[in-house]
TORLO-535151 format. One record per atom (N, C-alpha, C, O): residue number from 1; residue in three letters; x, y, z; atom name. Coordinates in steps of 0.1 Angstrom, whole numbers, padded with zeros to 4 digits, always signed. Layout:
% residues N
+-----+---------+-------+-------+-------+-------+
| num | residuo |     x |     y |     z | atomo |
+-----+---------+-------+-------+-------+-------+
| NUM |     Ala |     X |     Y |     Z |    CA |
...
+-----+---------+-------+-------+-------+-------+
END
This chain:
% residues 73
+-----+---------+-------+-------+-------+-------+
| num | residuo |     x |     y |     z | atomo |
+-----+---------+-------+-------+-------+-------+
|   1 |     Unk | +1045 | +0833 | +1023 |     N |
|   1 |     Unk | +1045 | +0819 | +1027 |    CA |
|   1 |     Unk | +1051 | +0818 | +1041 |     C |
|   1 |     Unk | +1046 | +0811 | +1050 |     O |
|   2 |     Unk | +1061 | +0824 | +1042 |     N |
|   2 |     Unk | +1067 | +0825 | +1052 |    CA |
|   2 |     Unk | +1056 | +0830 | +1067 |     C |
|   2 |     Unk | +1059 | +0825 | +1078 |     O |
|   3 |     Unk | +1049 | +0834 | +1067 |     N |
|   3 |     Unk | +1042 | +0843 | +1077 |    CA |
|   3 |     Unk | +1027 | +0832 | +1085 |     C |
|   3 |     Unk | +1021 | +0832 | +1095 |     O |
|   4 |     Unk | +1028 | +0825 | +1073 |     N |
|   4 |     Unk | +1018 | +0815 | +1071 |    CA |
|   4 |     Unk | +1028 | +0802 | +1082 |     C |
|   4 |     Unk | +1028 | +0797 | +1093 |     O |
|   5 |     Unk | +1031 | +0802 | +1076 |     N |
|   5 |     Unk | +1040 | +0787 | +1088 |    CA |
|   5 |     Unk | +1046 | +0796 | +1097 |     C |
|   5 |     Unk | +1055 | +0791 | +1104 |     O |
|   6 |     Unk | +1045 | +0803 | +1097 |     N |
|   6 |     Unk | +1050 | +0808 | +1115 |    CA |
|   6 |     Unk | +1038 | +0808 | +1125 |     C |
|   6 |     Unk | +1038 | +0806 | +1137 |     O |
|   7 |     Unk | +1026 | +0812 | +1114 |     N |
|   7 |     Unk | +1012 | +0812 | +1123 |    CA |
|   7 |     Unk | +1008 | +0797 | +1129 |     C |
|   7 |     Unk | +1005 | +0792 | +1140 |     O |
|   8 |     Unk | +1009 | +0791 | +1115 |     N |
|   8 |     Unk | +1009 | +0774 | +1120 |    CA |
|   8 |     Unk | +1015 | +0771 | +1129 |     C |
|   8 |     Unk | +1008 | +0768 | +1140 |     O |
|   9 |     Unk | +1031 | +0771 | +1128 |     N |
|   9 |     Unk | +1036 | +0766 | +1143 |    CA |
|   9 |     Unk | +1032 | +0771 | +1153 |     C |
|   9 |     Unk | +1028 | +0764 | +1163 |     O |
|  10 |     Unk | +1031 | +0785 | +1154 |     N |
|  10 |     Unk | +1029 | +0788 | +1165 |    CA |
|  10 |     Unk | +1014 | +0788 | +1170 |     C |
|  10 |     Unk | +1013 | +0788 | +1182 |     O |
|  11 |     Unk | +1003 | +0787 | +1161 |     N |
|  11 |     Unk | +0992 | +0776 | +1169 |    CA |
|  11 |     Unk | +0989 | +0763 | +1173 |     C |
|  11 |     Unk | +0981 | +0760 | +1182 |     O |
|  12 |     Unk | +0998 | +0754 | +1165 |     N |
|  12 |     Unk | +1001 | +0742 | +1170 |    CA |
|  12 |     Unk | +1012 | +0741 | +1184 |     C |
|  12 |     Unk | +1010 | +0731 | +1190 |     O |
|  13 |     Unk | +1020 | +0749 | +1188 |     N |
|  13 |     Unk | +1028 | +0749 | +1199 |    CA |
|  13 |     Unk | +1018 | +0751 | +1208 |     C |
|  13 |     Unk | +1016 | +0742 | +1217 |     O |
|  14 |     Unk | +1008 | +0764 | +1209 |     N |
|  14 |     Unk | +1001 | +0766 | +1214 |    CA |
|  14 |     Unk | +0991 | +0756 | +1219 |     C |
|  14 |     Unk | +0990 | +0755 | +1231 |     O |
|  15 |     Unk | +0983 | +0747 | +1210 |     N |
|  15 |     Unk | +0973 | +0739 | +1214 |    CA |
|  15 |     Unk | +0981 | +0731 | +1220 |     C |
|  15 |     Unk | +0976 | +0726 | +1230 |     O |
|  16 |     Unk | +0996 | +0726 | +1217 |     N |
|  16 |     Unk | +1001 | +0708 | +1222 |    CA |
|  16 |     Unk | +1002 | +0715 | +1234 |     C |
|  16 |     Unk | +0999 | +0708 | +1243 |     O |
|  17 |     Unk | +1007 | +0731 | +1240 |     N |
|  17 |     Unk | +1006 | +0733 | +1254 |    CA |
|  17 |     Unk | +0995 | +0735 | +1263 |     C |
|  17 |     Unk | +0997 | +0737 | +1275 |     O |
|  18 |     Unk | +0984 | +0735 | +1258 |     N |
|  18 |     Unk | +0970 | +0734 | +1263 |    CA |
|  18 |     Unk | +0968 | +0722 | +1269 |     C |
|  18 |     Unk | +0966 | +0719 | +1281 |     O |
|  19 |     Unk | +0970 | +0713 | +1255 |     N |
|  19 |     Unk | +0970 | +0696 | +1256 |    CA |
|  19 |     Unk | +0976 | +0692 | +1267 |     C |
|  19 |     Unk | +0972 | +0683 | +1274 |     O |
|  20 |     Unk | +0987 | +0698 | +1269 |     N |
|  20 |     Unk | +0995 | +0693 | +1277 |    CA |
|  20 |     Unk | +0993 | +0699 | +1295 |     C |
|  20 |     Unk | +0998 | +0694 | +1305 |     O |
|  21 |     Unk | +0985 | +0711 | +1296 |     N |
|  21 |     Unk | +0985 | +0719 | +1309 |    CA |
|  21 |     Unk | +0973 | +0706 | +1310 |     C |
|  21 |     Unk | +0975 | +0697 | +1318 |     O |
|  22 |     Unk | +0959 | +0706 | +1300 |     N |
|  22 |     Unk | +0945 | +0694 | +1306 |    CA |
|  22 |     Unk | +0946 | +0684 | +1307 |     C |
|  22 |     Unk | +0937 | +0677 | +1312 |     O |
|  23 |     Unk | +0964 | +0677 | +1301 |     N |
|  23 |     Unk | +0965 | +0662 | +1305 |    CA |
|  23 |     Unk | +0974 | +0661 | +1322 |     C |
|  23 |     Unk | +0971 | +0654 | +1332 |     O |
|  24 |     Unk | +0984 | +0671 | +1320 |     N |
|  24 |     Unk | +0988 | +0669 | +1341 |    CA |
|  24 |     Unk | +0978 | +0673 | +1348 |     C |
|  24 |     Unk | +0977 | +0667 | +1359 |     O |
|  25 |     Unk | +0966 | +0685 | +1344 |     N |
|  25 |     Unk | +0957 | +0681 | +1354 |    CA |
|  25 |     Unk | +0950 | +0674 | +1360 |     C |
|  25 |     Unk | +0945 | +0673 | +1372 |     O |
|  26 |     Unk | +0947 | +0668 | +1345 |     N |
|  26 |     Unk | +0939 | +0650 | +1349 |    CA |
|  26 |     Unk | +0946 | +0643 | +1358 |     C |
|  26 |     Unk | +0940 | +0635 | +1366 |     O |
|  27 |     Unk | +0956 | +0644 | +1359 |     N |
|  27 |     Unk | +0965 | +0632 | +1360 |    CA |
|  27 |     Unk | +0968 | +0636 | +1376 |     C |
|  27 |     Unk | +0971 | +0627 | +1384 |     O |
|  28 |     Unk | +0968 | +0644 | +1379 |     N |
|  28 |     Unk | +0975 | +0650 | +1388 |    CA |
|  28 |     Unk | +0958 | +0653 | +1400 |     C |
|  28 |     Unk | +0956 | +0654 | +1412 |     O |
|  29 |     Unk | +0953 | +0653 | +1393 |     N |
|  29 |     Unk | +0940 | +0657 | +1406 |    CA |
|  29 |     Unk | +0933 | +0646 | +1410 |     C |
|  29 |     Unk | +0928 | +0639 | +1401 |     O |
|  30 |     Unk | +0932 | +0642 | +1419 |     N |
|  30 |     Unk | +0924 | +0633 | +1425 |    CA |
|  30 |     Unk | +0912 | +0637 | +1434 |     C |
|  30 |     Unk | +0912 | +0647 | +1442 |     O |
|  31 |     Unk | +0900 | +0624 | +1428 |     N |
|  31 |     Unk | +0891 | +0633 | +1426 |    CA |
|  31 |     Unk | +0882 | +0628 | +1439 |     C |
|  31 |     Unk | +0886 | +0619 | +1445 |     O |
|  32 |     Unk | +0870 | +0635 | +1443 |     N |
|  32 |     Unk | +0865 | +0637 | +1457 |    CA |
|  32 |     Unk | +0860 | +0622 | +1464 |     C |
|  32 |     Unk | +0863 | +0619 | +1475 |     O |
|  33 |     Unk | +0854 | +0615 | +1457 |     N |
|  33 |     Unk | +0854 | +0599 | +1458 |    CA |
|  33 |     Unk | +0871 | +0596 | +1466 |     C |
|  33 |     Unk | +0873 | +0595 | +1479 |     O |
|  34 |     Unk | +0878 | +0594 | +1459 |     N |
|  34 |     Unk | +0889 | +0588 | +1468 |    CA |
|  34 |     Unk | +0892 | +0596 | +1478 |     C |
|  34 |     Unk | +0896 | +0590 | +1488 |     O |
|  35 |     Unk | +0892 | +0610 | +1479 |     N |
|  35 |     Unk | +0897 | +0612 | +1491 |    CA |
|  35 |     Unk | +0888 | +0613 | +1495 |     C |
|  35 |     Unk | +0887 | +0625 | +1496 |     O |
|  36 |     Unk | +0880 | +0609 | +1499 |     N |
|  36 |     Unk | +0867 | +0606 | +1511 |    CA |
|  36 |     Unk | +0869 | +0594 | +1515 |     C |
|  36 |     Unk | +0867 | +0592 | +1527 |     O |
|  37 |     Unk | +0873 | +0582 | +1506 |     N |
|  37 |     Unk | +0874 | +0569 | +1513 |    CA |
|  37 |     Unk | +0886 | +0569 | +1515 |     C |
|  37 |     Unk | +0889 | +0559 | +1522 |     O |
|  38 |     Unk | +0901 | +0578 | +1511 |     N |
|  38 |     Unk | +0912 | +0574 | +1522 |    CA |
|  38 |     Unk | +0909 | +0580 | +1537 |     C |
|  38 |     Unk | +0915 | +0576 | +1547 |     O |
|  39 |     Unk | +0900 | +0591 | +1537 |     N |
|  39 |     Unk | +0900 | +0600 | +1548 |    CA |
|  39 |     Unk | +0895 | +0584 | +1560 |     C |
|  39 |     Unk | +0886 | +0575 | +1557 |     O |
|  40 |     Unk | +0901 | +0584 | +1571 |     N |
|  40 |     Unk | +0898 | +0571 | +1580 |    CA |
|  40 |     Unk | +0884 | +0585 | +1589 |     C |
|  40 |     Unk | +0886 | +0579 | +1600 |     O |
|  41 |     Unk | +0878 | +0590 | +1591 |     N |
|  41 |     Unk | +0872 | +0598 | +1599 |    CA |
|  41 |     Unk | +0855 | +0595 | +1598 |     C |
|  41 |     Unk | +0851 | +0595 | +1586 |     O |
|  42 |     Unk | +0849 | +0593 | +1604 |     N |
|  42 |     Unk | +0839 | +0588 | +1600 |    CA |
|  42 |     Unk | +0829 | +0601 | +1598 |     C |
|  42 |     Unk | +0819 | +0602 | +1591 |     O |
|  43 |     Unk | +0834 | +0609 | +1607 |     N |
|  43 |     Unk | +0826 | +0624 | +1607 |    CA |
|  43 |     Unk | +0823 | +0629 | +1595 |     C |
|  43 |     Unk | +0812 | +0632 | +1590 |     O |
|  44 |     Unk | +0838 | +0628 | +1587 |     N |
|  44 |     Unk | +0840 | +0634 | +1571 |    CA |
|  44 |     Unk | +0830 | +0621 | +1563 |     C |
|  44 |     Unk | +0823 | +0626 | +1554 |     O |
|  45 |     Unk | +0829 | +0611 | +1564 |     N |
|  45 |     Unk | +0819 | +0604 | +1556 |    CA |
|  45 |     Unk | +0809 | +0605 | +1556 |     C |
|  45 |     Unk | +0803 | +0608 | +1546 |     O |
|  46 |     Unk | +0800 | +0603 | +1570 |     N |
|  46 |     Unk | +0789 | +0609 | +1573 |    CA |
|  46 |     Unk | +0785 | +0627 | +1570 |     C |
|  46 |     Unk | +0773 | +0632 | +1570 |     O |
|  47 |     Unk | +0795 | +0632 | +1568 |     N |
|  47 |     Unk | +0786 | +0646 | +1567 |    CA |
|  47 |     Unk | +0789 | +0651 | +1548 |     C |
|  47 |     Unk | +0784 | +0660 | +1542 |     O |
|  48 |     Unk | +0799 | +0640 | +1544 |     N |
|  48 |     Unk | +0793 | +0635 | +1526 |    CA |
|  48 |     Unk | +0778 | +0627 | +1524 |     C |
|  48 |     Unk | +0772 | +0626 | +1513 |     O |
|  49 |     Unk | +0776 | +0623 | +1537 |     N |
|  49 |     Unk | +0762 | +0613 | +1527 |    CA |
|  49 |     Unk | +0751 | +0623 | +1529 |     C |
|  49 |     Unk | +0752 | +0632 | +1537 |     O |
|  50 |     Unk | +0741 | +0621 | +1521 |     N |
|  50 |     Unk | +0727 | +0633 | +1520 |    CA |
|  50 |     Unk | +0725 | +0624 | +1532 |     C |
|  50 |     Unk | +0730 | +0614 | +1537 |     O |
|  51 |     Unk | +0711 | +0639 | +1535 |     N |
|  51 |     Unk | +0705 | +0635 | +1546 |    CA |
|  51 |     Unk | +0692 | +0626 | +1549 |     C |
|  51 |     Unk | +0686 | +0621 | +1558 |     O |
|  52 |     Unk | +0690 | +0628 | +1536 |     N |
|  52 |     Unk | +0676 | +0620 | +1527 |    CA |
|  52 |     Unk | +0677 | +0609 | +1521 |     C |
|  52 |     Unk | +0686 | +0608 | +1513 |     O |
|  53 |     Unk | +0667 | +0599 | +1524 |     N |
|  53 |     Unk | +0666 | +0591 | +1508 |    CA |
|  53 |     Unk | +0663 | +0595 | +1499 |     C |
|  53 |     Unk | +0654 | +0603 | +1499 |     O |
|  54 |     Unk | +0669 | +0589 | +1486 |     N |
|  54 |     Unk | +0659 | +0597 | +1475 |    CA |
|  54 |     Unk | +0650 | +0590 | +1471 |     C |
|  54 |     Unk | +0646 | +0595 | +1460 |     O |
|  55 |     Unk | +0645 | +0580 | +1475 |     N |
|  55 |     Unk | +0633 | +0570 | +1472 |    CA |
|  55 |     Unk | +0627 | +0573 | +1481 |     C |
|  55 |     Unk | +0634 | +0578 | +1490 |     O |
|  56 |     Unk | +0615 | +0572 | +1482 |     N |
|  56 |     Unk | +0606 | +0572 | +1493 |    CA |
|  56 |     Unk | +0603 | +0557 | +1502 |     C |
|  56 |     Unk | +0607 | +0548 | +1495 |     O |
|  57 |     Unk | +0597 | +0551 | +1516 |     N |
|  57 |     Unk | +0600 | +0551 | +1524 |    CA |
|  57 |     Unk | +0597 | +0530 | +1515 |     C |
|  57 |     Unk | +0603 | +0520 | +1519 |     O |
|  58 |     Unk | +0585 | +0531 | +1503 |     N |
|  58 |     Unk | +0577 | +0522 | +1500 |    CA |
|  58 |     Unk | +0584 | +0520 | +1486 |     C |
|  58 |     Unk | +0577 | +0514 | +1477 |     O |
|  59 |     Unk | +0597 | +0526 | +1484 |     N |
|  59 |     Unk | +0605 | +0522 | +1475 |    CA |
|  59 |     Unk | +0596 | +0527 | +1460 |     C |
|  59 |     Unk | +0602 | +0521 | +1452 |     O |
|  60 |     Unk | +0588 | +0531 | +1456 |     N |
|  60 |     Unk | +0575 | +0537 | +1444 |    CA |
|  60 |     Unk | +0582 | +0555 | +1440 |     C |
|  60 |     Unk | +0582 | +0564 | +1448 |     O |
|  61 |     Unk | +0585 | +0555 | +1429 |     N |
|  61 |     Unk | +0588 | +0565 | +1424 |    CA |
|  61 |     Unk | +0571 | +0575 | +1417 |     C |
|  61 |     Unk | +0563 | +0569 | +1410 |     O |
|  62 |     Unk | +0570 | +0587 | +1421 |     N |
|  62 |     Unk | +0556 | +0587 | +1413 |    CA |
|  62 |     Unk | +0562 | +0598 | +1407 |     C |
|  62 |     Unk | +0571 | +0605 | +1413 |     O |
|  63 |     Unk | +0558 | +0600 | +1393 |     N |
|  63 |     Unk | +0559 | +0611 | +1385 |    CA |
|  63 |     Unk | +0548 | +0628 | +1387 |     C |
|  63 |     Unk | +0536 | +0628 | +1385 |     O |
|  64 |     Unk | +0553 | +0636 | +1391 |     N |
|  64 |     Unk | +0548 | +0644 | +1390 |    CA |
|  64 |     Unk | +0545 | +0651 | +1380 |     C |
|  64 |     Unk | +0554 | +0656 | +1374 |     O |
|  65 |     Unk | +0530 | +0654 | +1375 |     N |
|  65 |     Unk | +0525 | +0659 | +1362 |    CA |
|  65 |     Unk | +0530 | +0675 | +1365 |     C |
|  65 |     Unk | +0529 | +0678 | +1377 |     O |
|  66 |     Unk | +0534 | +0685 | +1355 |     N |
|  66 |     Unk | +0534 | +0696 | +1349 |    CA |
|  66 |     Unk | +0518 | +0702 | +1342 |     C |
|  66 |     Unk | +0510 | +0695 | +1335 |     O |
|  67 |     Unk | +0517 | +0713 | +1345 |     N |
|  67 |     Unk | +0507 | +0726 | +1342 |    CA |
|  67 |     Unk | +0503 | +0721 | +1327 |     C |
|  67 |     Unk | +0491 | +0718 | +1325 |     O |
|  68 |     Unk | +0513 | +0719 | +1316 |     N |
|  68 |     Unk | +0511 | +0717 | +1305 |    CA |
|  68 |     Unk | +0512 | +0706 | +1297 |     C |
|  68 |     Unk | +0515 | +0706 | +1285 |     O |
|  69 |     Unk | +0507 | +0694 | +1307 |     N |
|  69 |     Unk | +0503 | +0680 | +1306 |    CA |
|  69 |     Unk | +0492 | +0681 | +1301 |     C |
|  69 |     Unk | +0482 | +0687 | +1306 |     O |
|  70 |     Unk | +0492 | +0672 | +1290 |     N |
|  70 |     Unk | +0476 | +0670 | +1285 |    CA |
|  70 |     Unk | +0465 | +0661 | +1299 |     C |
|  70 |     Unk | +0453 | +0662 | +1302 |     O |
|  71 |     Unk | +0478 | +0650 | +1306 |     N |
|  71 |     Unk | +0470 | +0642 | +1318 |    CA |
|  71 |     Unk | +0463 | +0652 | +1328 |     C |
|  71 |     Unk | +0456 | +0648 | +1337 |     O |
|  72 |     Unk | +0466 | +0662 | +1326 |     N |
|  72 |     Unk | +0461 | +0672 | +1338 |    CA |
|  72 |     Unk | +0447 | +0675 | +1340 |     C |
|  72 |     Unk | +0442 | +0674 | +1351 |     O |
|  73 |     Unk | +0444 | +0677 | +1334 |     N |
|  73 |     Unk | +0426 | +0676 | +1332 |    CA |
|  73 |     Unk | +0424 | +0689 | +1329 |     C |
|  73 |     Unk | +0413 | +0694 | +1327 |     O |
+-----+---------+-------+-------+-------+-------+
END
């Protein structure tokens, strides 16, 4: 019995220190969104945005059919 609750504790110590390394690094990292808009630099903004739209020019999304579409003919 004895051997058994030593395993316990010592996997529950174990997980609450896991728990606890994945909760300060949440907490602790800040994530790429804000520091792009504290950065005052407009260079660093601009060379985050794509260089593309991703809609095309008439705003119409078209689906491109696949090989193993029945619509394919």
């Amino acid at each position: 019995m004895k051997f058994e609750t030593l395993m316990l504790r010592g996997l529950f110590i174990a997980c609450l220190a896991v728990c606890g390394l994945i909760f300060g690094a949440m907490v602790t990292t800040t994530p790429a969104s804000v520091r792009l808009a504290g950065s005052h630099s407009l260079r660093t903004i601009l060379l985050a945005a794509p260089s593309s739209c991703a809609l095309p020019p008439d705003g119409v999304m078209c689906a491109q059919l696949g090989t193993a579409s029945p619509l394919n003919g």
